[in-house]
gemmi code that builds the backbone of each chain (N, CA, C; Angstrom):
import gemmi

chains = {
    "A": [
        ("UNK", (10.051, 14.874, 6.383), (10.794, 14.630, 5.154), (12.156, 15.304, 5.163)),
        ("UNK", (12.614, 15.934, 6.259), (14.104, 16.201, 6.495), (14.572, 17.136, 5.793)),
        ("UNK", (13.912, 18.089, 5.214), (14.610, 19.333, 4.210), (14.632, 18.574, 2.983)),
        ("UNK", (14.204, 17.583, 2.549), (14.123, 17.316, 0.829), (13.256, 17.665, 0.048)),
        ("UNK", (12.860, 17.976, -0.749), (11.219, 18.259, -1.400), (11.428, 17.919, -2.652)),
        ("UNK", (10.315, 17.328, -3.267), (10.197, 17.375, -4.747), (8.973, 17.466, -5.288)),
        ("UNK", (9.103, 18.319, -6.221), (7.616, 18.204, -7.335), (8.100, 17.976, -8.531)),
        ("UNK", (6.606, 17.701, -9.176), (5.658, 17.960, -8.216), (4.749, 16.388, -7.820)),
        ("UNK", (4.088, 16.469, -7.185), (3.698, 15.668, -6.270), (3.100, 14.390, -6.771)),
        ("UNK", (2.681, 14.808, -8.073), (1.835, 14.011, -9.363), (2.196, 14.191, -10.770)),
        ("UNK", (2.710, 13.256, -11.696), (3.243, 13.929, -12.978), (2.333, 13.089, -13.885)),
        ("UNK", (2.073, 13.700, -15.293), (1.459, 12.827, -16.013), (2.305, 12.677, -17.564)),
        ("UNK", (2.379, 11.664, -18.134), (3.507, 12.039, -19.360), (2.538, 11.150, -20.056)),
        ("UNK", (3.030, 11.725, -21.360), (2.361, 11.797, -22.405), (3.185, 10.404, -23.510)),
        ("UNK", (2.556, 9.783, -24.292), (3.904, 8.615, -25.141), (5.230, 9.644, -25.830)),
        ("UNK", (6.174, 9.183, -25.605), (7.187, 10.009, -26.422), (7.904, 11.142, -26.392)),
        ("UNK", (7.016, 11.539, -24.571), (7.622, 13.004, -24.419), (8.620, 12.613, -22.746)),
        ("UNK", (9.754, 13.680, -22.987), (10.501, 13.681, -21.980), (9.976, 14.485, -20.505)),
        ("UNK", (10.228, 13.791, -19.413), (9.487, 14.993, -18.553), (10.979, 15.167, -17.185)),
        ("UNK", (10.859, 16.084, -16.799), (11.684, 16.145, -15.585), (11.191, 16.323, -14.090)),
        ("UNK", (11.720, 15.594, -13.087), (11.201, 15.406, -11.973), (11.950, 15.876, -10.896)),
        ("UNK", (11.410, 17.347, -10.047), (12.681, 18.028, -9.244), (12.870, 17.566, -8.308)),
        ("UNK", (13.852, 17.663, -7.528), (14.163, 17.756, -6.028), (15.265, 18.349, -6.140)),
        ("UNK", (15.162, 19.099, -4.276), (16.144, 20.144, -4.049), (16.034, 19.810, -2.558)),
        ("UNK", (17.529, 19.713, -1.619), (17.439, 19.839, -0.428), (18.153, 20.803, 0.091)),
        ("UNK", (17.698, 21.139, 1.228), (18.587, 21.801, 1.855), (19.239, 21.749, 3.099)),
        ("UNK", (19.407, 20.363, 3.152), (20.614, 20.146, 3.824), (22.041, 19.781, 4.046)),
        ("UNK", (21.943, 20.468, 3.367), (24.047, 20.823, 2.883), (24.527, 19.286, 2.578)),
        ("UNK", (24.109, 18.400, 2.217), (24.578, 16.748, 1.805), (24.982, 17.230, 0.504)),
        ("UNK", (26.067, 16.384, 0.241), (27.027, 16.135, -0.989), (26.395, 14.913, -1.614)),
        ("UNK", (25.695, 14.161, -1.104), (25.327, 13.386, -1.698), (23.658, 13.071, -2.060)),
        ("UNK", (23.440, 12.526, -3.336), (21.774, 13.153, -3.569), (21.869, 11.509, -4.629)),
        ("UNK", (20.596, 11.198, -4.500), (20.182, 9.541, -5.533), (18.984, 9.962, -5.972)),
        ("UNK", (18.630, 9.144, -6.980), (17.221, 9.020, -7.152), (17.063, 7.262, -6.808)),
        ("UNK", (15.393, 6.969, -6.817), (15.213, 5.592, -6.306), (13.873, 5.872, -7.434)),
        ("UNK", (13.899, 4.259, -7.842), (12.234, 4.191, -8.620), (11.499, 3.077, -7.447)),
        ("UNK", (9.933, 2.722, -7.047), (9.437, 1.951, -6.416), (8.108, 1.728, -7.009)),
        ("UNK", (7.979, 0.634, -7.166), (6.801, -0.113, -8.009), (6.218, -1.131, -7.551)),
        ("UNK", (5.158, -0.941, -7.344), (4.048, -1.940, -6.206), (5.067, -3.460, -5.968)),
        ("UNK", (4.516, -3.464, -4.476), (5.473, -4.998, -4.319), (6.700, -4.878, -4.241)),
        ("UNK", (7.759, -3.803, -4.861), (8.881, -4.175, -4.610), (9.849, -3.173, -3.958)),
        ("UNK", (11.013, -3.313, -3.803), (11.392, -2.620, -2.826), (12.326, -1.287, -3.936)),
        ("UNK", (13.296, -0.512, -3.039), (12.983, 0.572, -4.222), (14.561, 0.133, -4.681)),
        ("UNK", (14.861, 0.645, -6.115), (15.566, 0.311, -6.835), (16.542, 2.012, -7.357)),
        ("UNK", (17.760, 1.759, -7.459), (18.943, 2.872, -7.776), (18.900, 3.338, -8.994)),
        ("UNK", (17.988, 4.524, -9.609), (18.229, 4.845, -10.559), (19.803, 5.232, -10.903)),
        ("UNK", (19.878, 6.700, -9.773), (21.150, 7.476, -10.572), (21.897, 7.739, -9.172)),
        ("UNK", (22.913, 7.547, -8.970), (23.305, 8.801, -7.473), (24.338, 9.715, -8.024)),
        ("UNK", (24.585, 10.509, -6.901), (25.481, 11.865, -6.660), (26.237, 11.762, -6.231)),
        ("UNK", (27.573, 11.696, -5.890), (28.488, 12.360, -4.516), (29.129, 13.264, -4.435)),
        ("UNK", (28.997, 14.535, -5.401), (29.248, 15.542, -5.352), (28.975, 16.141, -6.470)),
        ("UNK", (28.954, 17.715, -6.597), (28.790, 18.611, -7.615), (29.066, 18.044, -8.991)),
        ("UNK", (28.793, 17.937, -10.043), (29.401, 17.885, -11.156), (29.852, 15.751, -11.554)),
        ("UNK", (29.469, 15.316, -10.777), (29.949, 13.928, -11.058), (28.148, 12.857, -10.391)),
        ("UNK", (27.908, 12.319, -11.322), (27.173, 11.207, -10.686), (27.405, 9.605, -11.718)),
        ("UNK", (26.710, 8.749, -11.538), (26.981, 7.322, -11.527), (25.980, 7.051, -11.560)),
        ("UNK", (25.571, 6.059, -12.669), (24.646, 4.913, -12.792), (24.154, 4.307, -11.866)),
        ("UNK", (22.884, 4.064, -11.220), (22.950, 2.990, -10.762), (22.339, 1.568, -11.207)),
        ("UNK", (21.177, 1.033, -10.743), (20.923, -0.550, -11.196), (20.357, -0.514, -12.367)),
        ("UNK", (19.363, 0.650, -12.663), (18.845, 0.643, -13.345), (18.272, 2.196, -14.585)),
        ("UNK", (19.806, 2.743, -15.043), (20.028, 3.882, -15.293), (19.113, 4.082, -16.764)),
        ("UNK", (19.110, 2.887, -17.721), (18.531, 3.423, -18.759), (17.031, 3.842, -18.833)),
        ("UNK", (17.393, 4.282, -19.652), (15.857, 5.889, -20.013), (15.650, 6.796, -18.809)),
        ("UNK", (16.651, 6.888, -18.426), (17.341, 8.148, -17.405), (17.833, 8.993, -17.452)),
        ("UNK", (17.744, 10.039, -16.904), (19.540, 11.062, -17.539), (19.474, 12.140, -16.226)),
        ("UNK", (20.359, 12.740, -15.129), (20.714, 13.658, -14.079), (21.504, 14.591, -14.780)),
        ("UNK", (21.357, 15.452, -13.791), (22.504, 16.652, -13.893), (22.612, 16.990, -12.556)),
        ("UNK", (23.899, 17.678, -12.126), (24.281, 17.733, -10.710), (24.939, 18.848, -10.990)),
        ("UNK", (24.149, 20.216, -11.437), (25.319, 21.226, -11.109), (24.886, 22.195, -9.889)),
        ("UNK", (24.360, 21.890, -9.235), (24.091, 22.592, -8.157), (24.204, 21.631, -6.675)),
        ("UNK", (24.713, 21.683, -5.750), (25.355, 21.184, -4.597), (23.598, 20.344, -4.076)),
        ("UNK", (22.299, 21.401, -4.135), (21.272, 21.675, -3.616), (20.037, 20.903, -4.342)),
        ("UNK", (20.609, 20.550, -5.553), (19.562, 20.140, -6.710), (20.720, 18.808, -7.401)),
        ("UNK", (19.117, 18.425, -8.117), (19.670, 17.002, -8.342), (18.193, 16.360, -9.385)),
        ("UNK", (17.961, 17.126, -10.067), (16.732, 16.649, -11.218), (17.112, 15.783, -12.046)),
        ("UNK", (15.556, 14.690, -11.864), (15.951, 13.676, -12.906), (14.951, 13.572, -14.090)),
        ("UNK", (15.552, 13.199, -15.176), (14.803, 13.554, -16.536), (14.393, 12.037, -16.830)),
        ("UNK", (12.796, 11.966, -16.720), (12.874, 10.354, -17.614), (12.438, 10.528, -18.978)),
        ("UNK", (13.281, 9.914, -20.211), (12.727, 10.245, -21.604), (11.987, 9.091, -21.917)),
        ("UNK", (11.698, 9.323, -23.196), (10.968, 9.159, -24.127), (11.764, 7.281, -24.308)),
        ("UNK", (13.064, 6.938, -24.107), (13.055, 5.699, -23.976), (13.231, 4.834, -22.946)),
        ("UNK", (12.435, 5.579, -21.778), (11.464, 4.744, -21.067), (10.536, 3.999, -20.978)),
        ("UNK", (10.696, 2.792, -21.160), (9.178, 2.264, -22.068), (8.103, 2.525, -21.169)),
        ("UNK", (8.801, 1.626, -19.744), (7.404, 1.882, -18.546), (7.831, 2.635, -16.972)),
        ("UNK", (7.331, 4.044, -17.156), (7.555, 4.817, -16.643), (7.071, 5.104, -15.601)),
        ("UNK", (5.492, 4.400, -15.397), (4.946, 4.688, -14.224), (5.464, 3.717, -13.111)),
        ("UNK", (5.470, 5.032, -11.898), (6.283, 4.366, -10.789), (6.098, 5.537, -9.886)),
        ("UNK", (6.627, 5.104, -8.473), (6.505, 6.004, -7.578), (8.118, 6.785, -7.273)),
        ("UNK", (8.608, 7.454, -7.560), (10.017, 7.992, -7.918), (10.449, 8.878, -6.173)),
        ("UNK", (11.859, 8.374, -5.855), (11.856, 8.807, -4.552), (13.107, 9.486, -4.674)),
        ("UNK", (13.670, 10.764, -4.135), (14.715, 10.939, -4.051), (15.149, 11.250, -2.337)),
        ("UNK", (16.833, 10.920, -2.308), (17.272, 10.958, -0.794), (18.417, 11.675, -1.185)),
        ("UNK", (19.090, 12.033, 0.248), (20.552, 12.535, 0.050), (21.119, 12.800, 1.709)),
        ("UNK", (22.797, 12.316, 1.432), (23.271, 12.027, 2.741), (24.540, 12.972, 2.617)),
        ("UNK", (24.834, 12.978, 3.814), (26.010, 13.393, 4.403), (27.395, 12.777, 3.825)),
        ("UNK", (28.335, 13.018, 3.677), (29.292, 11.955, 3.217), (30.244, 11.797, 4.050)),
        ("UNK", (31.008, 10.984, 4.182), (32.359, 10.585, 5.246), (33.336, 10.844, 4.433)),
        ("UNK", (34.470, 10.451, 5.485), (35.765, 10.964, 5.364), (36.032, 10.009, 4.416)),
        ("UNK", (36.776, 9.828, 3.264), (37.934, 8.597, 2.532), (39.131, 8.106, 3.616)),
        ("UNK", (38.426, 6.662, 3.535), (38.922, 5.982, 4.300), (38.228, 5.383, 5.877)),
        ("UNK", (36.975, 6.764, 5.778), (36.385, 6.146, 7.282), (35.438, 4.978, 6.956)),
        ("UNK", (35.073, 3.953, 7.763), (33.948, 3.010, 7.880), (32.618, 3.944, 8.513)),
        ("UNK", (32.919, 5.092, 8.839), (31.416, 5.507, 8.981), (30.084, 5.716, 7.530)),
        ("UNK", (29.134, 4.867, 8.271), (27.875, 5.009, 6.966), (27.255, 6.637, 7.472)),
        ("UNK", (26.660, 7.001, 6.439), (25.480, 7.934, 6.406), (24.609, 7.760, 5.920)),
        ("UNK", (23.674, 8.236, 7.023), (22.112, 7.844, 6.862), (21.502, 8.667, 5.661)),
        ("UNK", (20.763, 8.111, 5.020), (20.302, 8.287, 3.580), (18.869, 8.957, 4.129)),
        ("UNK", (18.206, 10.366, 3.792), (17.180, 10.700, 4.541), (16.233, 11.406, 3.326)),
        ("UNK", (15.123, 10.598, 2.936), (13.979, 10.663, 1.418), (12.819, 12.026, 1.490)),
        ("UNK", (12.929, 12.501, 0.469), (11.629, 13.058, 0.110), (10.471, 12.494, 0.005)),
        ("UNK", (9.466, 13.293, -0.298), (8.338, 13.007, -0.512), (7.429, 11.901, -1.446)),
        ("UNK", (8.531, 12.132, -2.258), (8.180, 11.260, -3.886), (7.359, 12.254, -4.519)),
        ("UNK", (7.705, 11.901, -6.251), (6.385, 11.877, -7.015), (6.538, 10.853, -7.856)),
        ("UNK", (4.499, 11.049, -8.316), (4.230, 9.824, -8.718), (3.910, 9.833, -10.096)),
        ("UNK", (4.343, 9.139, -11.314), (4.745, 9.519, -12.441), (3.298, 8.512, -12.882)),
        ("UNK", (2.337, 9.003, -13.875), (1.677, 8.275, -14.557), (1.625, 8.497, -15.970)),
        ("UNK", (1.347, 7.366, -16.476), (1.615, 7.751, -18.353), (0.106, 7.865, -19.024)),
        ("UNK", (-0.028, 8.737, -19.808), (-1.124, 9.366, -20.257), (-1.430, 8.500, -21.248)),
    ],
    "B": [
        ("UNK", (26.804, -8.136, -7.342), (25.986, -7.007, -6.201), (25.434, -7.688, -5.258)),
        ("UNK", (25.207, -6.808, -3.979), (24.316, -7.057, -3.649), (22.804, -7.804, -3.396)),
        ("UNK", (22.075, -8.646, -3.048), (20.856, -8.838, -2.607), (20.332, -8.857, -1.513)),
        ("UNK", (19.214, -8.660, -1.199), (18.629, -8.644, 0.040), (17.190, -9.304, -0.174)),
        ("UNK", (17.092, -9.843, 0.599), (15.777, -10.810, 1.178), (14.811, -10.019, 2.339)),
        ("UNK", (13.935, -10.337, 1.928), (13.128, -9.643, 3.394), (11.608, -10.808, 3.488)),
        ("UNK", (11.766, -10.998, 4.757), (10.327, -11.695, 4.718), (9.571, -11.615, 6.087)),
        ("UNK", (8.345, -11.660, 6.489), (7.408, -12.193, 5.211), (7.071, -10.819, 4.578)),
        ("UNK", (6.451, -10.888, 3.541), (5.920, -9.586, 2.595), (4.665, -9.497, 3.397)),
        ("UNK", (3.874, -9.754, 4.378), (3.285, -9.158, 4.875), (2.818, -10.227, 6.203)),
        ("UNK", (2.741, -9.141, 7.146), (2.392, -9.329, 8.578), (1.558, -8.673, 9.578)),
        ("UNK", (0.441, -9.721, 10.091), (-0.579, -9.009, 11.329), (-0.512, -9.735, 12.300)),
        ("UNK", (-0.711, -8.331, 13.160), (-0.705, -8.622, 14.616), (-1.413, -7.982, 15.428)),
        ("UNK", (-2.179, -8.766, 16.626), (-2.880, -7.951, 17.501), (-2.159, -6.559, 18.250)),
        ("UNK", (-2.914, -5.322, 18.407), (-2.619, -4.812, 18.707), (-1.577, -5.417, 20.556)),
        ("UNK", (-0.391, -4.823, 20.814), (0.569, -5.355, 22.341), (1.628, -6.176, 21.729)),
        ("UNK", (1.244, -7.033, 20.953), (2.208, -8.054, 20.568), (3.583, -7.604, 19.849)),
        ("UNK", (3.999, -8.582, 19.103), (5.401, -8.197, 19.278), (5.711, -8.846, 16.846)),
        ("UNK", (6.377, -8.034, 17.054), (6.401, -8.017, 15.309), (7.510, -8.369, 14.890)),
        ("UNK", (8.365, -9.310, 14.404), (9.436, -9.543, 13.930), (9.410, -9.324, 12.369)),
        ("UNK", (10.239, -8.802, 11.713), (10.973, -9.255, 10.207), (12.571, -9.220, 10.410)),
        ("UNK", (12.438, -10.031, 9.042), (13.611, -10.672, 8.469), (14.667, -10.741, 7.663)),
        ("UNK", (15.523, -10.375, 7.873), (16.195, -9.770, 6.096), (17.552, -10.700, 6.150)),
        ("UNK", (18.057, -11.128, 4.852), (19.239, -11.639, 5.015), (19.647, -11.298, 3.534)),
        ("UNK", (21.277, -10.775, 3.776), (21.562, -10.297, 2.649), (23.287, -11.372, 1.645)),
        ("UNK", (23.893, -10.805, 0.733), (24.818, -11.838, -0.046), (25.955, -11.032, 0.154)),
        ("UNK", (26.154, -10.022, 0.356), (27.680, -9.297, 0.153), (28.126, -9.324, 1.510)),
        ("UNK", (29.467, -9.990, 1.876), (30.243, -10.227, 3.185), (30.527, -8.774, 3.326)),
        ("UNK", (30.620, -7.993, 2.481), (31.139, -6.718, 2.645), (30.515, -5.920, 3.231)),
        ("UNK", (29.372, -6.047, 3.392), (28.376, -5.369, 3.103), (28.455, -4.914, 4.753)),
        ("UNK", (28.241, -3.527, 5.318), (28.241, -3.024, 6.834), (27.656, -2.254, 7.301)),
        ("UNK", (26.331, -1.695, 6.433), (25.498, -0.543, 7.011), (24.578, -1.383, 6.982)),
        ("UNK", (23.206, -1.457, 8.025), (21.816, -1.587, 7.621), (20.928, -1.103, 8.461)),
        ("UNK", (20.540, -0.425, 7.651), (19.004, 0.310, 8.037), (17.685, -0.151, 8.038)),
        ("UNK", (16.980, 0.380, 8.926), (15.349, 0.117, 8.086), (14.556, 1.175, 8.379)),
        ("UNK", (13.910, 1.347, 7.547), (13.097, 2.622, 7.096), (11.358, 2.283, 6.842)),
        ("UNK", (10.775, 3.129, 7.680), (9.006, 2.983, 7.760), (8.291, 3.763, 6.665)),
        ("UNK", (7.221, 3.222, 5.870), (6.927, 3.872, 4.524), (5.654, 3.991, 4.938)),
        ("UNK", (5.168, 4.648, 5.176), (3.697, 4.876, 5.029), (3.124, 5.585, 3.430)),
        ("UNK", (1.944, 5.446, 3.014), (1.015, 5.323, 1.991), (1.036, 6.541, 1.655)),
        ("UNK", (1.887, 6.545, 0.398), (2.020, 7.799, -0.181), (3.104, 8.900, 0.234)),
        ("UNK", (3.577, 8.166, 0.944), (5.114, 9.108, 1.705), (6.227, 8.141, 1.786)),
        ("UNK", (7.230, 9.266, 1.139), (8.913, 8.548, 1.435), (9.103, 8.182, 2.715)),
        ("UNK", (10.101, 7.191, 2.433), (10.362, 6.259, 3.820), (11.360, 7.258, 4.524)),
        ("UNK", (11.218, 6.642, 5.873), (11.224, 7.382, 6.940), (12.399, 6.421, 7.675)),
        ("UNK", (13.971, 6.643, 8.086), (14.445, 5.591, 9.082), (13.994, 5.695, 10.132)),
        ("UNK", (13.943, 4.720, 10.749), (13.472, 3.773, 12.348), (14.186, 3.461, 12.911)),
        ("UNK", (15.783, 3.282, 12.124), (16.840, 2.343, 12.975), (17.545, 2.026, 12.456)),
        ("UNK", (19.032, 2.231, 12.640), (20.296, 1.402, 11.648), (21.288, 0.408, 12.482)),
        ("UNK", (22.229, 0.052, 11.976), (22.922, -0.626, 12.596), (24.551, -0.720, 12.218)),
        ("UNK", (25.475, -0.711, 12.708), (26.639, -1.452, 11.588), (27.447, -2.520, 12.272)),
        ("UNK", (28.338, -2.865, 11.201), (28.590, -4.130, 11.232), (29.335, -4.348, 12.245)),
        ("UNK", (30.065, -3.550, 13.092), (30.923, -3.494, 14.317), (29.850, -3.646, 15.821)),
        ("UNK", (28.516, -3.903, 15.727), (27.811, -4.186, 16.842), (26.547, -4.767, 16.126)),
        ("UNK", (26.053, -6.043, 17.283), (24.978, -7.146, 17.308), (23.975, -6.833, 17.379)),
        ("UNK", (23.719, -5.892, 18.368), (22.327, -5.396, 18.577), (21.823, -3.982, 19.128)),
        ("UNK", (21.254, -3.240, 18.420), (20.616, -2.179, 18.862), (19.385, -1.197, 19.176)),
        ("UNK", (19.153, -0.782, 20.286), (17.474, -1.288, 20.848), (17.520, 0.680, 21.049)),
        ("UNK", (16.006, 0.863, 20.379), (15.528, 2.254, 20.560), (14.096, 2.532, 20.951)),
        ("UNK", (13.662, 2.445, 22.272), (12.527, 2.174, 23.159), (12.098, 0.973, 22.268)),
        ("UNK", (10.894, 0.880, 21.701), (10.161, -0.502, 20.998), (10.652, -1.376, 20.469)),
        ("UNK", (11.565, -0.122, 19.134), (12.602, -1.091, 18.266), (13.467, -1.760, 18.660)),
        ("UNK", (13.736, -2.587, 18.277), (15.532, -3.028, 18.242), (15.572, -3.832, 16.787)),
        ("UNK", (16.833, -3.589, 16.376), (17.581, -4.732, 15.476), (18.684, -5.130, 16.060)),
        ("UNK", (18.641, -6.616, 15.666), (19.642, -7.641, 16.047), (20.168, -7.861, 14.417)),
        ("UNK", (21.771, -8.270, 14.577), (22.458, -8.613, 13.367), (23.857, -9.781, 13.760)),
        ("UNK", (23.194, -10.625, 12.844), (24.037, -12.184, 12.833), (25.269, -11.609, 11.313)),
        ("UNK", (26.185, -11.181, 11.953), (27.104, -11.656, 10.262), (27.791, -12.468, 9.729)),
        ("UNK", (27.743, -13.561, 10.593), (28.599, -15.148, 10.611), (27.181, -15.083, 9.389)),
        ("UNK", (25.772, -15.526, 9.546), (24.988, -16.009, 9.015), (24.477, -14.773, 8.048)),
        ("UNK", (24.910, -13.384, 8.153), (24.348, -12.355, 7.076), (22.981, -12.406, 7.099)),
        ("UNK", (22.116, -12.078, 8.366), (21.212, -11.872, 8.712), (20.724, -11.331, 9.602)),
        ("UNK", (19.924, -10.153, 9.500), (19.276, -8.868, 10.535), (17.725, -9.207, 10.509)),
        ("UNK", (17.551, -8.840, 11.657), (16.183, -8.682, 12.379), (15.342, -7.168, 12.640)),
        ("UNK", (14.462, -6.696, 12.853), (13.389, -5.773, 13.128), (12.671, -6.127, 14.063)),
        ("UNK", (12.917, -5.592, 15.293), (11.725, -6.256, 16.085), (10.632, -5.010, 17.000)),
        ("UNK", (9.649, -5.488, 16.589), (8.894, -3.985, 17.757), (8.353, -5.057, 19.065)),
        ("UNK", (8.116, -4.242, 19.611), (7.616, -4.728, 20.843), (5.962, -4.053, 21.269)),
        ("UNK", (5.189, -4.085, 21.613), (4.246, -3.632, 22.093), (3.343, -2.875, 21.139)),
        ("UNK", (3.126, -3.337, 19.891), (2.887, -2.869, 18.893), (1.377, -1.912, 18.800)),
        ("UNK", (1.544, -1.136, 18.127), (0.057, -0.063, 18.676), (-0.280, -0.107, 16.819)),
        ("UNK", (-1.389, 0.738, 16.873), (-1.927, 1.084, 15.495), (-1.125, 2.070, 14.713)),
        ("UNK", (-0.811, 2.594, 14.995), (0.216, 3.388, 14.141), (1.423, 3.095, 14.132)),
        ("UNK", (2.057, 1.630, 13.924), (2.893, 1.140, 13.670), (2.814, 0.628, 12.386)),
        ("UNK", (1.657, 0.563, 11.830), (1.062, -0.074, 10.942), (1.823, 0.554, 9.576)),
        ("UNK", (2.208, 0.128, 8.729), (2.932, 0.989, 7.552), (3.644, -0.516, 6.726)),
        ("UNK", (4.485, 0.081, 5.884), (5.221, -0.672, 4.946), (6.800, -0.633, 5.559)),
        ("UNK", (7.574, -1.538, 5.656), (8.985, -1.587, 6.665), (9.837, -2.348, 5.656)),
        ("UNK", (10.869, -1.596, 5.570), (11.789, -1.722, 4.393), (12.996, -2.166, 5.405)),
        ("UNK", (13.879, -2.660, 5.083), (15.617, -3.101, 5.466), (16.142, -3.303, 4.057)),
        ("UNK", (17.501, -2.702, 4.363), (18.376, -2.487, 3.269), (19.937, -2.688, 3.887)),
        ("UNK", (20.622, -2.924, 3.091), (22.246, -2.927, 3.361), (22.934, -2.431, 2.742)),
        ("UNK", (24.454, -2.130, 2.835), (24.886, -1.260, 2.220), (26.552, -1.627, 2.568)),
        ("UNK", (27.155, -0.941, 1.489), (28.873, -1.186, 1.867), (29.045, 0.107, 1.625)),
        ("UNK", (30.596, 0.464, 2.230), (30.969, 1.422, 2.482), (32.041, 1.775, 1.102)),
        ("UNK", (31.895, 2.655, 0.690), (32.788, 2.775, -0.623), (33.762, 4.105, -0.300)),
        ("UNK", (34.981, 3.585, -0.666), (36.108, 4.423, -0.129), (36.499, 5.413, -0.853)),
        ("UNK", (35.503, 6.087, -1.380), (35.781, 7.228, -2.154), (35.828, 8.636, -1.497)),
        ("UNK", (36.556, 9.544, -2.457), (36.242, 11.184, -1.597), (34.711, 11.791, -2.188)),
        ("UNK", (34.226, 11.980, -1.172), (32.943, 12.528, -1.314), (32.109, 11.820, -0.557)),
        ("UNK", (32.212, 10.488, -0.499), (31.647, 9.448, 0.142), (29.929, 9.338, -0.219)),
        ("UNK", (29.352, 8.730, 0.831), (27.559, 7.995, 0.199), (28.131, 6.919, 0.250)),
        ("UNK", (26.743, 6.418, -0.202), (26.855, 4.586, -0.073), (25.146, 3.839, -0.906)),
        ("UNK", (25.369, 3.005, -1.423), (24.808, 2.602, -2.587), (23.837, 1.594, -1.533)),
        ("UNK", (22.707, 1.588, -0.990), (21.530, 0.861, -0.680), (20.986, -0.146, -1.339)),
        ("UNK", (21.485, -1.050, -0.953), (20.279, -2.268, -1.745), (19.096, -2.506, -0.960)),
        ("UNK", (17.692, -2.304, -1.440), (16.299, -2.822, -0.436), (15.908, -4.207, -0.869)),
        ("UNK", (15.532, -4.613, 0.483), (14.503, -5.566, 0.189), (12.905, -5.442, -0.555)),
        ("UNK", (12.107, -6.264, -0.292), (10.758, -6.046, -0.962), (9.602, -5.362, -0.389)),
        ("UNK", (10.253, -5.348, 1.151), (8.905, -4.638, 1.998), (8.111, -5.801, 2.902)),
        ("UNK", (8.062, -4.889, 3.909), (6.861, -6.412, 4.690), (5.631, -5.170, 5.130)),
        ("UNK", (4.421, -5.362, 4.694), (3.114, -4.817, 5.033), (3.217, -5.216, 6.022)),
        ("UNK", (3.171, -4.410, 7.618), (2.919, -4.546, 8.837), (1.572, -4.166, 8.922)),
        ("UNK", (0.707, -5.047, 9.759), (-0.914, -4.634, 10.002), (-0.678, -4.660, 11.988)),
        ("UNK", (-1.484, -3.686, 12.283), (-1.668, -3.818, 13.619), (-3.072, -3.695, 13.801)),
        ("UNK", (-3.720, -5.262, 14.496), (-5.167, -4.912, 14.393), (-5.626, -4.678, 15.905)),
        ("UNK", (-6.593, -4.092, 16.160), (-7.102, -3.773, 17.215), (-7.833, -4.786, 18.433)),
    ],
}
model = gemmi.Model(1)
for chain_id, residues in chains.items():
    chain = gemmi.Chain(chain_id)
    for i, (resn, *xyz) in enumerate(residues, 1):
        res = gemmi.Residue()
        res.name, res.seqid = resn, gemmi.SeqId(i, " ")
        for name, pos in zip(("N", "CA", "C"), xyz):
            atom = gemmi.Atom()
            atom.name, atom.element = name, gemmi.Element(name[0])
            atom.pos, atom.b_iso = gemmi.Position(*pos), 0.0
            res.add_atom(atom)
        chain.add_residue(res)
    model.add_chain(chain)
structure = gemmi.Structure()
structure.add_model(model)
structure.setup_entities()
């Protein structure tokens, strides 16, 4: 799993309550996402990172919310207007390139956890 | 945005044989692609990338091949054993010219690889 980790490994939420879901890597990447994946399909862009203090929506941001103040961390909060929450929740984080280079970086995932609603 | 196709959603094969999937994606722009092995209950894992400046690239079993006239990549194993067996994702990606850089992944749906004995 490449230096990513998150817990915890199994979450259970309750109707109406907010819960938060960690990950922390440590491999010096500037860049950190979350992904949701739900039987059958392939995984989908909650939120990403590309540096300290700034992240971006991705496909599917509502009943979401990040914070990025740590280079190392990158927790994502799903609330209460989430309607359907259970899912298998993945986070990754890459290296970043130069502005202006065509080089990609490889995107390298945690463990997951797996969110069920009570 | 983005889409990506992947097919078939699931595939068996005798154990030796040889495993193809399929992905074809919509953004001309589009110049990274990866694919990444998921096994049951664990984050995916890359296997193999590619970009858009070369056709084909082979890593002992693996290789992917990539058509971008037609915006379509391949997965291919070769000699397939039992622990090949997992969930196999391909995704694409464009390069965004920002400072800080990353790059925004679109996946396909997954193809269940079976390797039977």
């Amino acid at each position: 799993d490449g230096g990513i980790t998150q817990s915890p490994k199994y979450l259970f939420r309750k109707e109406g309550q907010n819960v938060t879901l960690s990950c922390e890597q440590n491999l010096n990447h500037d860049a950190m996402y979350w992904y949701r994946q739900d039987p059958g399909q392939g995984l989908r862009l909650i939120y990403y990172s590309q540096i300290v203090n700034d992240f971006q929506k991705g496909d599917i941001a509502e009943g979401y919310s990040v914070s990025r103040e740590k280079k190392e961390s990158f927790p994502l909060t799903v609330t209460s207007a989430q309607k359907n929450p259970t899912a298998f929740y993945l986070c990754a984080s890459s290296t970043s390139g130069t502005s202006g280079s065509e080089y990609q970086e490889t995107q390298y995932f945690g463990p997951g956890t797996r969110l069920l609603v009570l | 945005g983005e889409n990506v196709e992947q097919h078939p959603s699931t595939l068996s094969v005798q154990e030796g044989d040889s495993a193809v999937i399929k992905c074809t994606y919509s953004d001309s722009a589009s110049n990274y692609f990866p694919w990444y092995k998921q096994e049951l209950g664990k984050g995916p894992q890359l296997i193999i990338d590619i970009r858009s400046n070369v056709g084909e690239k082979k890593d002992q079993r693996i290789a992917v091949t990539l058509n971008k006239t037609a915006k379509h990549f391949s997965l291919h194993i070769t000699e397939t054993q039992p622990e090949d067996s997992a969930v196999y994702f391909c995704a694409a990606a464009t390069w965004a010219y920002v400072a800080g850089g990353g790059n925004k992944l679109t996946f396909g749906t997954g193809t269940q690889l079976k390797v039977e004995l």
